[in-house]
Each structure stands twice: as C-alpha cells, then as structure tokens.
C-alpha angles and dihedrals in degrees: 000000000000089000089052083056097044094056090042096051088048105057080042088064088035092049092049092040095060092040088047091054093059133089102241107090084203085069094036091059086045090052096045087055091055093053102055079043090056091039084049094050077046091057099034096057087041094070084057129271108241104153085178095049117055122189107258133136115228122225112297093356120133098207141018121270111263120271099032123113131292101250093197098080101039079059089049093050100058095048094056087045088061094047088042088065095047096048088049088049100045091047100041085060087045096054088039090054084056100041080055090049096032106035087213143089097187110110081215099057101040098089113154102143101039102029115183126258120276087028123104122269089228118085105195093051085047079056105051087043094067 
C-alpha cells in the first residue's frame, strides 16, 4: 500500500510540476493545487496507513493500542485541505479579475509595471484597446 503512495504522490509532483512551468497562470493554479494535493497524500501516509486499525482510544485508556494510525497528521491534512480551498478560491477569482483587466492569461503578456516599449503606460486603457 505505501508503494502504491509513494508512485501516486510522485506523478502528482510530476503532474504539478509540468502545469506550474507553463505560461498560462490558469495551469499554474491548477498545478499548485496538485502539489499541496500531492504534499497532503505525503503527510498523510506518513502518520501510517492501517485501514484495520483504526486510531481510537479505548475507555479509560491513556494512549492508542500499538500498530493503529498517527492521528496527528490526519488532523493536519484536513486542515490544509480546508486552507487549500480557500487559497484556490481566492486565486482562481484573482486570476479571473486580471484576465478581466488584462484580457490575458499569459504571464508574458501580463506587463503592467514594466510595460513594453511603444504600449501605453496605462493599464486600464492597454486593456480596453485589446
């Protein structure tokens, strides 16, 4: 099972590694969530995978029985699920706001503080010209 783990986090990294090295900052958000998917599968297997034991404390017991899961990092990774979401939906509305300003989604392309020479200095007027 850890093998199994091992290869998926690793064409997850693979996968987000190839969308965040394009232009296009659509495919670079997409990559980034890949990644943390991929960082949360790595944290996640690292707290043990026992799918028949699962990590409860019994009645009046101070600690878990030996072999069963770490609950730590299951904790962990839903919180960072939850933060993942917000950081995706906080950047796919910004990347939606300046592909309205911008009319691009091409990192190349989007040049407002150092505008090329011949265009206008204003970006919002560059914007309504295209």
């Amino acid at each position: 099972m850890e093998v199994f783990v091992a290869i998926m986090v690793g064409a997850l990294v693979t996968a987000s590694v190839y969308l965040m090295l394009a232009r296009n900052v659509l495919r670079f958000l997409f990559g980034l969530v890949l990644l943390s998917n991929a960082a949360n599968l790595l944290i996640f297997s690292a707290g043990g995978l026992t799918p028949e034991a699962p990590p409860l404390i019994a009645p009046g017991a101070d600690l878990p029985p030996a072999g069963v899961a770490n609950a730590l990092p299951q904790a962990l990774v839903l919180t960072a699920i939850v933060i993942g979401f917000g950081l995706f939906a906080f950047a796919l509305v910004l990347i939606y706001r300046g592909y309205q300003n911008l009319g691009t989604l091409d990192s190349d392309e989007m040049r407002l503080a150092e505008p090329r020479e011949g265009e206008a200095a204003d970006p919002l007027r560059s914007a309504e010209a295209r």
